[in-house]
C-alpha positions in Angstrom: -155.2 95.9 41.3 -156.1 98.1 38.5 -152.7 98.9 37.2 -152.1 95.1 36.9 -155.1 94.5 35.2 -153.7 97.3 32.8 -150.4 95.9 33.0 -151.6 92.6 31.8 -154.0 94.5 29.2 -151.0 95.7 27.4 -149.7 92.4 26.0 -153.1 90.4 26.4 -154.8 92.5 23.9 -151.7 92.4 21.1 -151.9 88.8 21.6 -155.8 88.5 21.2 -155.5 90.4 18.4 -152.9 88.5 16.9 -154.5 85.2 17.7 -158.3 86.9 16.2 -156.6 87.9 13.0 -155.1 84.5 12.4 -157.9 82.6 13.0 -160.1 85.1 10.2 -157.2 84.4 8.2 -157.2 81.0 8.3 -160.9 80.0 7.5 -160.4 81.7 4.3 -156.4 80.2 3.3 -155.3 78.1 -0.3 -155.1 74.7 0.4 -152.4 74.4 -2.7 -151.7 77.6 -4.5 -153.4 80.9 -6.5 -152.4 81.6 -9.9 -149.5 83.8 -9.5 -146.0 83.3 -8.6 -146.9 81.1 -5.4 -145.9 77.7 -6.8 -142.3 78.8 -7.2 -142.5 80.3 -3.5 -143.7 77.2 -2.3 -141.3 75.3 -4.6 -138.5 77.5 -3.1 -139.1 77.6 0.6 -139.8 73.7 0.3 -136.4 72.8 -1.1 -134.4 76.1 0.0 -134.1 77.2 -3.9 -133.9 80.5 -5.6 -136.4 81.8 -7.2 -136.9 84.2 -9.6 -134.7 88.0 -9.4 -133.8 89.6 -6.7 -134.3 86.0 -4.8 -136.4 87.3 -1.9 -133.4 84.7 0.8 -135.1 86.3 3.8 -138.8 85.1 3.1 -137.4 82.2 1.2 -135.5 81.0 4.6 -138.3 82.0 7.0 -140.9 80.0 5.0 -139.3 76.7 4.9 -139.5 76.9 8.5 -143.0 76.5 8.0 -142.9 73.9 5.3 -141.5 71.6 8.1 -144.8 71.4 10.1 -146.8 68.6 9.8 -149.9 70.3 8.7 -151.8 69.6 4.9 -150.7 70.2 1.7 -147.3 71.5 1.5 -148.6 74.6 -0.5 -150.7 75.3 2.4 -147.9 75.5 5.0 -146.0 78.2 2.9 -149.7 80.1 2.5 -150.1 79.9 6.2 -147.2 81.9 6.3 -148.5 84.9 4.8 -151.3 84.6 6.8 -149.4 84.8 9.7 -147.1 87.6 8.8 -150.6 89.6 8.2 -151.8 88.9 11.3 -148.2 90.0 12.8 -148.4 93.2 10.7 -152.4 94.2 12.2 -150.5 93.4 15.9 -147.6 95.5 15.6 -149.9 98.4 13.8 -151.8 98.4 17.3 -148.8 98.8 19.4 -147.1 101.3 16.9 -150.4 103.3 17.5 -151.0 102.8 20.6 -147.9 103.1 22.2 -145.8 105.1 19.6 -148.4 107.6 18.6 -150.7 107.6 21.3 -153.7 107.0 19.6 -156.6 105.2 22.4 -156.3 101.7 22.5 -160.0 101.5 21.3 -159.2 103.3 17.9 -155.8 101.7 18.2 -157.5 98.1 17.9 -160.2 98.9 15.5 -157.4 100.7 13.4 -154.9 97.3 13.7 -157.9 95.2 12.6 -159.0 97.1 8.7 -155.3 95.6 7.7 -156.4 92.4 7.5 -159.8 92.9 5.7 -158.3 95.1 2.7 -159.3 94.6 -0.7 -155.7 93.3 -1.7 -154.4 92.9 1.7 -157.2 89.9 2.2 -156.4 87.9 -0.4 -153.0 88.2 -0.5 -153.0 87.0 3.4 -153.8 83.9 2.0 -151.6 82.6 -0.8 -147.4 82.5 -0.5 -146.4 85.0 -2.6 -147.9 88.0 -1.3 -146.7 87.2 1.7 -143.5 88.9 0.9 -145.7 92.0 0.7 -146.8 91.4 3.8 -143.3 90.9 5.1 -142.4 94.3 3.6 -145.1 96.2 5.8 -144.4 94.6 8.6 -140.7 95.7 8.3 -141.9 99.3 7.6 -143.9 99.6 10.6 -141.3 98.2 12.8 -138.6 100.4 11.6 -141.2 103.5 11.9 -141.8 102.4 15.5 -137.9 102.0 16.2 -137.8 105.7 14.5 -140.2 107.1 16.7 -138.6 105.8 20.0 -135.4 107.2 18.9 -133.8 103.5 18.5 -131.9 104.5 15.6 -129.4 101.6 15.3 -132.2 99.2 15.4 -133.8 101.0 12.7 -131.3 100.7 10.7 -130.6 97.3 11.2 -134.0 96.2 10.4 -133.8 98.1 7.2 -130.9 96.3 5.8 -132.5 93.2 6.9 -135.5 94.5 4.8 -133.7 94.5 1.9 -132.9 91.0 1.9 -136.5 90.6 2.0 -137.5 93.0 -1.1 -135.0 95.8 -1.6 -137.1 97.4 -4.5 -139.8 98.5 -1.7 -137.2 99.6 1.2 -135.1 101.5 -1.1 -137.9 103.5 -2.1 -139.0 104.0 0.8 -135.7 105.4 2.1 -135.7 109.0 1.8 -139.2 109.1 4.0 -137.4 106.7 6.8 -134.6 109.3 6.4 -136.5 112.4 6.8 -138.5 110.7 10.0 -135.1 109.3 11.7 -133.5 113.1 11.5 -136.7 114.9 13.0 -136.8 112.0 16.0 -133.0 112.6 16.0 -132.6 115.9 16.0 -130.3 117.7 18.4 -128.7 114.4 19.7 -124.9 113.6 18.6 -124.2 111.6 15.5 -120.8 111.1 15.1 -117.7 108.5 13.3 -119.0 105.6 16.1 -122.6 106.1 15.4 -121.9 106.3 11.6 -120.1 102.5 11.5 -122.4 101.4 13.4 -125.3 102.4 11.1 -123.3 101.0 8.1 -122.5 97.6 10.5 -126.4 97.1 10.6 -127.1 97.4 7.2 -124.0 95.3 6.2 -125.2 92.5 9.1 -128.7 92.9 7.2 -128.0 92.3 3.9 -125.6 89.6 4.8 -128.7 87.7 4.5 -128.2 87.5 0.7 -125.1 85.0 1.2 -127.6 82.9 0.9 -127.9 83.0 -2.9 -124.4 82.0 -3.8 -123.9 79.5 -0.9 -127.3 77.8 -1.7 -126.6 78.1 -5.6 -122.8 76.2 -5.6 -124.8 73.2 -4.2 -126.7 73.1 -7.4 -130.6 72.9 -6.1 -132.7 72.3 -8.8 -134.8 75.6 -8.8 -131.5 77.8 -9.0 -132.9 80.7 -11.0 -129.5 82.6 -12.7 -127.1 80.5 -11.2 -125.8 83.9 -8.3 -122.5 81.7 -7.5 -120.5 84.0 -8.7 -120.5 87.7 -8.7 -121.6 88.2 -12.4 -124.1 86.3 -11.5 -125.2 87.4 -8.7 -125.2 91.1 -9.8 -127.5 90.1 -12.3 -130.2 88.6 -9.8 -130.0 91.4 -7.9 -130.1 94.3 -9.6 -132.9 92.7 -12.0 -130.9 92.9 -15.3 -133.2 90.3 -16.4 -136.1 92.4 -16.8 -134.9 95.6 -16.9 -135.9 95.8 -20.8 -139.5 96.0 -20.1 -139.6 98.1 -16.8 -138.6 102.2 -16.5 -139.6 101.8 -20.1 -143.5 103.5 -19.9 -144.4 107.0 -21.5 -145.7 109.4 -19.8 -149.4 108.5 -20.2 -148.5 104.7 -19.3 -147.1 106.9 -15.6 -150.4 108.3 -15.2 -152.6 105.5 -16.6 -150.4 103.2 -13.4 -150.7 106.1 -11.2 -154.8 106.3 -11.9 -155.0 102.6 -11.3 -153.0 102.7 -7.5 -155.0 105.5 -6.7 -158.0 103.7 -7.8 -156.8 100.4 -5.5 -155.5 102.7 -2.2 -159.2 104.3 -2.6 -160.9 100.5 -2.7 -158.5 98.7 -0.1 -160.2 100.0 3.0 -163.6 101.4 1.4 -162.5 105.6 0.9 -160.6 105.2 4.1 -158.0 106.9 2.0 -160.1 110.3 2.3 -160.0 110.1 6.0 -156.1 109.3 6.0 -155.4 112.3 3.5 -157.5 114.7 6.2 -155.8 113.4 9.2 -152.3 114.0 7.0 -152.9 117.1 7.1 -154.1 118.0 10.6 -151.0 116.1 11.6 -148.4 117.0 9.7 -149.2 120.6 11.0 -148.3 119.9 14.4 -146.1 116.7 14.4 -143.9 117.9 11.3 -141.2 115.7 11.1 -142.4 112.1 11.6 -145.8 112.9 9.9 -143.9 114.0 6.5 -141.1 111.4 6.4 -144.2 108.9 6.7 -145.7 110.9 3.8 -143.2 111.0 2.0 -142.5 107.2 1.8 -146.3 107.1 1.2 -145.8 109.1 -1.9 -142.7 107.6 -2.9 -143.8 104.3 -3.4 -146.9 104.9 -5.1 -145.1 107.5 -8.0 -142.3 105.0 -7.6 -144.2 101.9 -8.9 -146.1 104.4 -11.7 -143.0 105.6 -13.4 -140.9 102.0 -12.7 -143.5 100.0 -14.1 -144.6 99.3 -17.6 -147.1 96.6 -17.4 -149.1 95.0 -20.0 -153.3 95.3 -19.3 -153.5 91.5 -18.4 -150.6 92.4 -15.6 -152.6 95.2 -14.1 -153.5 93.2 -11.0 -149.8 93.6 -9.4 -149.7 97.1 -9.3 -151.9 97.1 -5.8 -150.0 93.9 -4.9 -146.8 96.2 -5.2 -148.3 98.9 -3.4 -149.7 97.0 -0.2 -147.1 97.7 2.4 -148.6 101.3 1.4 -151.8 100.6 2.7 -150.6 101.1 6.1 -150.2 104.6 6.0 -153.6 104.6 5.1 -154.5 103.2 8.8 -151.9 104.8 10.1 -153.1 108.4 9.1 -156.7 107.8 9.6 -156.4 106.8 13.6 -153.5 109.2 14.1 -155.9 112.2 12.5 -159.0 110.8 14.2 -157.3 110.9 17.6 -155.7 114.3 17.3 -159.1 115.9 16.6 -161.0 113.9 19.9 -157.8 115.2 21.9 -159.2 118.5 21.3 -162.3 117.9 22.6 -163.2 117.9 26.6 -163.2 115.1 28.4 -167.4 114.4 27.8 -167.2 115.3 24.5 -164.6 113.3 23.3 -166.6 110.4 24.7 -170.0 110.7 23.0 -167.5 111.4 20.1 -165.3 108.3 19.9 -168.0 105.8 20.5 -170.2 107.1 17.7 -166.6 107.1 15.5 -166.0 103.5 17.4 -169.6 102.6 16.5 -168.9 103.2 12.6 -165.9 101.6 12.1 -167.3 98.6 14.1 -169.9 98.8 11.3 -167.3 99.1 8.5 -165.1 96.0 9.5 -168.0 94.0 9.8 -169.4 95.1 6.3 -165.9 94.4 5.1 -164.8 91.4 6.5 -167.9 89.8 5.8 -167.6 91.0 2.3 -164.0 89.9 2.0 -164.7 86.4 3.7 -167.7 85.5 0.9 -165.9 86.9 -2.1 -162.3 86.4 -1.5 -161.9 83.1 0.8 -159.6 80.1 -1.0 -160.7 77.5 0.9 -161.6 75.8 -2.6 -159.2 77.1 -4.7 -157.4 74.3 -6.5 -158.2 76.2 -9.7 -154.5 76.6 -11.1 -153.4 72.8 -9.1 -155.7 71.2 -11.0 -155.4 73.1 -14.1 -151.9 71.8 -14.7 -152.3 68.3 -13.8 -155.2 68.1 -16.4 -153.2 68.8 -19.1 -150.6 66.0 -17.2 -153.3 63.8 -18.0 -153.2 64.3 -21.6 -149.5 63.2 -22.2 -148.5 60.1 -23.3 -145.5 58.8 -21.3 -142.1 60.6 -21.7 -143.6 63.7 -24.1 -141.5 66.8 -24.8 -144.3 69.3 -23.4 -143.9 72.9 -24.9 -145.3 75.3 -21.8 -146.2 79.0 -21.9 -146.6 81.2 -18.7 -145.6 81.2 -15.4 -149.2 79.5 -14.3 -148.2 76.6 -16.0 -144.5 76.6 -15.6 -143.9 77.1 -11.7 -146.7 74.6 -11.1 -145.0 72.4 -13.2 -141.7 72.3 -11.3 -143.4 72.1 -8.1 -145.4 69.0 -9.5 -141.9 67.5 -10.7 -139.2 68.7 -7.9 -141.8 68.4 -4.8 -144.8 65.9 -5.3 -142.7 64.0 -8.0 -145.6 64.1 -10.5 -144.5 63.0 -14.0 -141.1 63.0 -13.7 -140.9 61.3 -17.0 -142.4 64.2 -18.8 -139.8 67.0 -20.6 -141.8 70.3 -19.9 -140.0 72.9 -21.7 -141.3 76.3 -20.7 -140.5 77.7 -23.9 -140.0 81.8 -22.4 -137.3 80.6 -19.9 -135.3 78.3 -22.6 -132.7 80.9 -23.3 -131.6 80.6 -19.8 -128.6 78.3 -19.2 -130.1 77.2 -15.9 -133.4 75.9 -17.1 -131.4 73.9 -19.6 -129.1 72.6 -17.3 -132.1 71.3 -15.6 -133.6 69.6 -18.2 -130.4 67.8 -19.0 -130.1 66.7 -15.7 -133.6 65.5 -14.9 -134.0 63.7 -18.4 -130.9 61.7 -19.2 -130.9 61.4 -22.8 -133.3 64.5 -23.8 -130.6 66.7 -26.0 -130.6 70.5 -25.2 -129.3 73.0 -26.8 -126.3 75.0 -25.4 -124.7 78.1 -26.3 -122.0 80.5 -25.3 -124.6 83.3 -26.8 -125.6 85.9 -23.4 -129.4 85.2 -22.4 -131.6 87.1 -24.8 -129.4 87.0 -27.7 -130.4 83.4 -28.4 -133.1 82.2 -30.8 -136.2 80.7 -28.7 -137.8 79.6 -32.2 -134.3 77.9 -33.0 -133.7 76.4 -29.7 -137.5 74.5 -29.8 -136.8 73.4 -33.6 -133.8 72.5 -32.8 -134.8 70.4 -29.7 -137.9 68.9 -32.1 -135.3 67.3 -34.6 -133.1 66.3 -32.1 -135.6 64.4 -30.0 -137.9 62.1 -32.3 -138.0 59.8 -29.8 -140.1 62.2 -27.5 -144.0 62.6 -28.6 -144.1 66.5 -29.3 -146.9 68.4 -27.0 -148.1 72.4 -26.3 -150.0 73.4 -23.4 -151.2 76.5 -25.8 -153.8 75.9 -29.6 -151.9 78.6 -31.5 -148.8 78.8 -32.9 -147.8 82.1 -33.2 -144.0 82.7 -33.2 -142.1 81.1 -35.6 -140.4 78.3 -33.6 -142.3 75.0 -36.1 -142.5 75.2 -39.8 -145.5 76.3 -41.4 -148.4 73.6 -41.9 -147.6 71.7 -38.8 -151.1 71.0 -37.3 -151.8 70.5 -33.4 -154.4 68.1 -32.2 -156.0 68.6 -29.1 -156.2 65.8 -26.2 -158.0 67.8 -23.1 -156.4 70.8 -22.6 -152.9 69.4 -24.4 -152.0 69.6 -27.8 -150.1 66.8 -29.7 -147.6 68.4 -32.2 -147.3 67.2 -36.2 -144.7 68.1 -38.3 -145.8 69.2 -42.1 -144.6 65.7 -43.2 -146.8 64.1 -40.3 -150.2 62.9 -40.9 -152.2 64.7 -38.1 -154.4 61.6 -37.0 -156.3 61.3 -33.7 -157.1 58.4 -31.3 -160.9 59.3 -30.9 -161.8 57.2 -27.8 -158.5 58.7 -25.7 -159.4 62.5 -27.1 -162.7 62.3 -25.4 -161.5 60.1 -22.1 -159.2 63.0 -21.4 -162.2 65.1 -21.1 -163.9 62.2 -18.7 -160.9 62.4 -16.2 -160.4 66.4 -16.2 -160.6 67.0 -12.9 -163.0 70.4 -12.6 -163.9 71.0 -9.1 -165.0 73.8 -7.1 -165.0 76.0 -10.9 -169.1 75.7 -10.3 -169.5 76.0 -6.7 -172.6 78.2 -5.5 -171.4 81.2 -3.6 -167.6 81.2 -4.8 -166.7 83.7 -7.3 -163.4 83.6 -9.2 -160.9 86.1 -9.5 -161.0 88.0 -13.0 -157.7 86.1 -13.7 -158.8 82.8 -12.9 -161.8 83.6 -14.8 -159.7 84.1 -18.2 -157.3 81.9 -17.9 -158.4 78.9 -16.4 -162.0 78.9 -16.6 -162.5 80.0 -19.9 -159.6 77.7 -20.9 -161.6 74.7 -20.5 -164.0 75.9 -22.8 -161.9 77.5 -25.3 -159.6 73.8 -25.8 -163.6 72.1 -25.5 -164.3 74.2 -28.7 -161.1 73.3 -30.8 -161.9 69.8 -30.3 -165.1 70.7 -31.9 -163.1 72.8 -34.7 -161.0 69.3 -35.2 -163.9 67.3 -35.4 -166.0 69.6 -37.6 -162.5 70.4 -40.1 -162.3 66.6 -40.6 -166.1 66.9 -41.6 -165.4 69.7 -44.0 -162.5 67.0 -45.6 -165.3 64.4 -46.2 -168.0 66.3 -47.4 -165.7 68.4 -50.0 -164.1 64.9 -51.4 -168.1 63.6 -51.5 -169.3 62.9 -55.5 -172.9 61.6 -56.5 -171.3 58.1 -56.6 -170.2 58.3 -52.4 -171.8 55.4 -51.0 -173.3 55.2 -47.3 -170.1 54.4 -45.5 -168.5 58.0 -46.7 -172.3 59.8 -45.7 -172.1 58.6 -42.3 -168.4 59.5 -41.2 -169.0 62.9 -42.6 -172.4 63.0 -40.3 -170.6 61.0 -37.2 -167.6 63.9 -37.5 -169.9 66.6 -37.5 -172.3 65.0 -34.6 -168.7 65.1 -32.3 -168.4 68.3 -33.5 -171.6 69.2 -32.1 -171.1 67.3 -28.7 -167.7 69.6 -28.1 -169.4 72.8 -29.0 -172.0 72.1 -26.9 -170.5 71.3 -23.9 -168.4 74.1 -24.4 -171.4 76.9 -24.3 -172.6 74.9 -21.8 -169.3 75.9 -19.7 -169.1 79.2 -21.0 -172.2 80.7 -21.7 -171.3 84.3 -22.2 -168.9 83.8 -25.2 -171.0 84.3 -28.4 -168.8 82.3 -30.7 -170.2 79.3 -29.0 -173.9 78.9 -29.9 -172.3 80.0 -33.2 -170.4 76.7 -33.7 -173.4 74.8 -32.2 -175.5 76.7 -34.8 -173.0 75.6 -37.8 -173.0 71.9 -36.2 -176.6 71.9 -36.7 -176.4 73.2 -39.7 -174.2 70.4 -41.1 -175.9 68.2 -39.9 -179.1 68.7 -41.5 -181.0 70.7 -38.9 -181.1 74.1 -40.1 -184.5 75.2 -38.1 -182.5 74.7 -34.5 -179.3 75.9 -36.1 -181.4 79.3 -36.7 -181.8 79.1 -33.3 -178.6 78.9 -32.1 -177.5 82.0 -34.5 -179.9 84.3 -33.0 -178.8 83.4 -29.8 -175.2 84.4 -30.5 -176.0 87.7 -32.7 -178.3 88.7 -29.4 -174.8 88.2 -27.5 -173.1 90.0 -30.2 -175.1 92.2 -32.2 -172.2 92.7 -34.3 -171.3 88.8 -34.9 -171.2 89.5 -38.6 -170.7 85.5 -39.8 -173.7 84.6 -37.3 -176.1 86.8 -38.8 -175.0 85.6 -42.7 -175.3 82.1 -41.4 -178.5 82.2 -40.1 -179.8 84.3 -43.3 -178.3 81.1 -45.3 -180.3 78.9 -43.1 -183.5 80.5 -43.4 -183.3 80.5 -46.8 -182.6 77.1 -47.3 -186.1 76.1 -45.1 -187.9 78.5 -46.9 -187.9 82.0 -44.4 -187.4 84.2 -47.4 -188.2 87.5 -46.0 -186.2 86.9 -42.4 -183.0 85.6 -44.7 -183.5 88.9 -46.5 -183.4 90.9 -43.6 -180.7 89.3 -42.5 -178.8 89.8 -45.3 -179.3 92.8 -45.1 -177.9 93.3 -41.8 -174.8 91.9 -42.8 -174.2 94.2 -45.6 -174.8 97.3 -42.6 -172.6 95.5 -40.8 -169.8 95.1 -43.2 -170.5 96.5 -46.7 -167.8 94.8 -48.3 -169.3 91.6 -48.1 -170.0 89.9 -51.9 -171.8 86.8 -50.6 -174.3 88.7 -48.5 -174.9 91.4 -51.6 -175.6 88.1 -53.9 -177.6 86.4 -51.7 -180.1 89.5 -50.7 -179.5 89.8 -54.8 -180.9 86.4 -55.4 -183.4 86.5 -53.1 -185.1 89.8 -54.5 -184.7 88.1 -58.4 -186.9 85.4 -57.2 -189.2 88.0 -56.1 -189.3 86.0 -52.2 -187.7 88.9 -50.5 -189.7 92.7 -50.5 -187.1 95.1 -48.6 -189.7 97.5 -46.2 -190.0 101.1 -47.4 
């Protein structure tokens, strides 16, 4: 009776982990997708594309199996995904443990179940394209297992298969899976058979990358380098594409990376780290082999991804994405270490032991998982979904839209190619133009929309040219930017953009930049901003910048439109203006004031906000408040030099002589070069008003 209870213990508790894990997962998954590269993995698994280099065919073919349930949005089908490859990865961690290195079922379980509440492993259970991370541990573990139990063919086997998955990873993490598979096979015979047979594996693995020229020749829309022939195909693999900016870091930007991964494997399971690098080492001096071919693909990743990368601040957050199939020799270590010391201990001891050590870790996974759940969760995120179709809402039917960024490009084609949002809308994303694909696309979808083709390789051709060129050749198509600065040379100086929401309409210099008032303010009726407000969610750093800051940043060059057009009136203005002239230089300024306001409102942490509302007042006659609003801003920025020479202006002009003086003052400490300030505190002290304090 008991050894079928234990029996049926063996696959009841992997399967009631599995099922535990899941259903964590999925209270906190994205109902549509986070702002990274998950639109295009959703776009891709949805309608079998390729997405962007090496192609990822394996994850790409396993998630569209999921986009064919009937469950939500399809963005949350391809996120369920990840979540259940997480909850795969914490199942097979338990029986690797358990069962491949003996460690109690107890630790075993408590072990399997930090994986999914890690600081990067959390959230990227929940969105599609971390799942490939995901993908890439569980692999690791498996092969480790199949290592361990001396299946060495199988091994193999899944490692090619691996690589069809991400092969940046698995080749890294070769030489450790090497090292282990000799110390497990040690002394057994390894001949010609056994040597084809490995190299049949890998070859039946990778075979899985077929898939990119088969699916290419049938011309699917998102067909990222065209892999149907071999030229091409090399290309996608080996990442020619972005080999220019990667294994191009000096030596500080190695250690700066390396800092940061250390920094993330030390965070993702709360100093866990210092327990795994202890139980390293009590291991690895018994249990040699396995113990350092795990270490050593532990280390090779992580000084892998430092000295391969070279990735600009506001790209930071991959690095730990890159590095979470690492995290599991983090668990791995820890249990392993944790039972090796108990096994020591006799039989009593061990048990007082391990329920004080099972008694703290219970502890920790609920601090952390709670923790994670409240912080973390994307139940509401629609942040970057609704982002994009905001600025949708801004374009007038059939606009040429000039996109920058991957956040608003692979949205944009999952709008277009899967929900068939605003097919009528050109959206150019102006980094991918030199690519013959993206063009060919564009053709295709817009009959009638002339793009430019060249014989030129990819890189070699002008992006600036290409957009003039597509400009001139398309006056048909009203001219649009998703971004308020211009700041390559791609339109000729003096051409002005005009923001509608969080669109910009495009004039040329011989274009007079007018806008429809009424429509430039309905935009901002129908933005759609939920869930950026909610009590008790707090957003990412990244969605922070980019999205929610956004909102206030295109709310505030409304404001600088309005207030410019102001400026126009009042400097054309002569004694003889009548009241007509007066009051469309006041009605200017008052939108002004409406736009900066609402955009402090939104962002009230950005100094140069209460600024503008200060200068708003200011024009329009009411200096006393528009002091106001510059002390608030110089308290946010106690350097904001033009806030404090502002408010010394206003306060002389309603008679606070000695304050303006001080003020002025300030400014001149501030920035010494500064004429105006010198001739108003100048002024002030020649009319006697101002007395400087001894």
């Amino acid at each position: 009776m008991d050894t079928t209870i234990d029996k049926r213990s063996e696959w009841l508790i992997p399967f009631l982990l599995f099922l535990g894990t899941f259903l964590f997962l999925l209270l906190g998954v994205n109902p549509s997708f986070f702002l990274d590269d998950s639109p295009e993995t959703i776009t891709a698994a949805i309608m079998m594309g390729i997405p962007h280099p090496p192609g990822y065919p394996l994850h790409t073919l396993t998630a569209h199996f999921f986009t064919m349930m009937p469950l939500g949005h399809p963005g949350f089908r391809v996120n369920l995904f990840s979540a259940v490859l997480a909850s795969l990865v914490s199942m097979v961690l338990y029986l690797y443990l358990s069962r491949g290195l003996e460690v109690s079922r107890r630790l075993s379980l408590l072990f399997a179940l930090f994986w999914v509440v890690g600081a990067v492993n959390y959230p990227a259970a929940l969105s599609a394209k971390t799942g490939i991370y995901h993908l890439t541990a569980l692999f690791l573990v498996v092969i480790f297992w199949a290592l361990k139990a001396g299946r060495i063919q199988l091994a193999v086997f899944l490692w090619g298969l691996s690589l069809a998955n991400h092969w940046m990873s698995m080749v890294v993490f070769a030489p450790g899976l090497l090292w282990a598979g000799w110390e497990t096979h040690k002394g057994k015979a390894w001949g010609g058979r056994e040597t084809v047979l490995a190299l049949t594996g890998v070859v039946m693995g990778l075979s899985v990358y077929l898939y990119l020229p088969f699916r290419s020749i049938q011309m699917p829309l998102l067909n990222w380098g065209e892999p149907s022939n071999w030229t091409n195909f090399l290309f996608n693999f080996s990442r020619t594409q972005y080999q220019g900016s990667e294994v191009s870091g000096s030596v500080l930007t190695w250690l700066k990376q390396f800092g940061l991964i250390l920094k993330a494997q030390f965070i993702e399971f709360s100093g866990l780290i210092l327990l795994a690098l202890w139980g390293f080492v009590k291991i690895a001096r018994r249990k040699k082999g396995l113990a350092l071919g795990m270490g050593a693909a532990w280390v090779s990743l992580l000084a892998a991804l430092s000295v391969y990368l070279n990735l600009p601040k506001e790209q930071y957050y991959l690095i730990p994405q890159y590095a979470l199939s690492a995290n599991l020799f983090i668990l791995i270590f820890a249990a392993w270490g944790l039972e090796w010391v108990l096994a020591e201990r006799s039989p009593e001891k061990r048990g007082a032991s391990e329920w004080w050590v099972i008694a703290l870790l219970i502890l920790g996974l609920l601090g952390m998982g709670s923790y994670r759940f409240l912080k973390d969760r994307q139940t509401t995120y629609t942040l970057d979904y609704d982002y994009v179709l905001n600025g949708y809402r801004s374009l007038p039917e059939k606009a040429l839209y000039y996109c920058k960024g991957d956040s608003i490009i692979f949205p944009s084609w999952y709008f277009q190619w899967v929900e068939d949002k605003r097919l009528d809308v050109a959206v150019v994303g102006v980094d991918g133009l030199p690519m013959v694909w993206v063009r060919r696309v564009l053709a295709g979808l817009h009959p009638g929309l002339k793009v430019p083709f060249s014989k030129k390789a990819m890189g070699v051709e002008s992006i600036p040219a290409m957009l003039a060129w597509m400009i001139q050749q398309n006056p048909d198509r009203e001219l649009y930017f998703s971004y308020n600065k211009i700041t390559d040379n791609s339109l000729p100086v003096g051409t002005q953009l005009v923001p509608y929401g969080i669109a910009h309409k495009g004039f040329m210099p011989n274009q007079v930049a007018v806008i429809d008032d009424t429509r430039a303010e309905y935009c901002w009726k129908l933005m759609r901003l939920r869930h950026l407000k909610d009590p008790g969610i707090a957003l990412d750093e990244r969605s922070l910048d980019f999205i929610y800051k956004d909102y206030g940043v295109n709310r505030n060059s409304l404001g600088i439109f309005y207030e410019d057009r102001g400026d126009e009136i009042k400097a054309k203005l002569t004694p003889k203006s009548g009241v007509q002239a007066l009051l469309k230089e006041q009605d200017e300024y008052q939108r002004s004031y409406r736009q900066f306001l609402w955009a402090q409102e939104w962002d009230n942490i950005d100094a140069m906000y209460p600024y503008n509302v200060g200068n708003a007042l200011y024009h329009l006659g009411r200096k006393y408040e528009a002091t106001q609003w510059y002390e608030k801003a110089t308290t946010m920025n106690p350097q904001y030099t033009e806030a404090f020479f502002n408010w010394a202006i206003a306060d002389m002009e309603i008679g606070q002589y000695q304050r303006s003086g001080e003020l002025f003052q300030k400014v001149i400490e501030l920035k010494p070069d500064y004429p105006d300030a010198k001739r108003g505190l100048d002024y002030l002290k020649t009319q006697g008003v101002y007395h400087p304090a001894s």
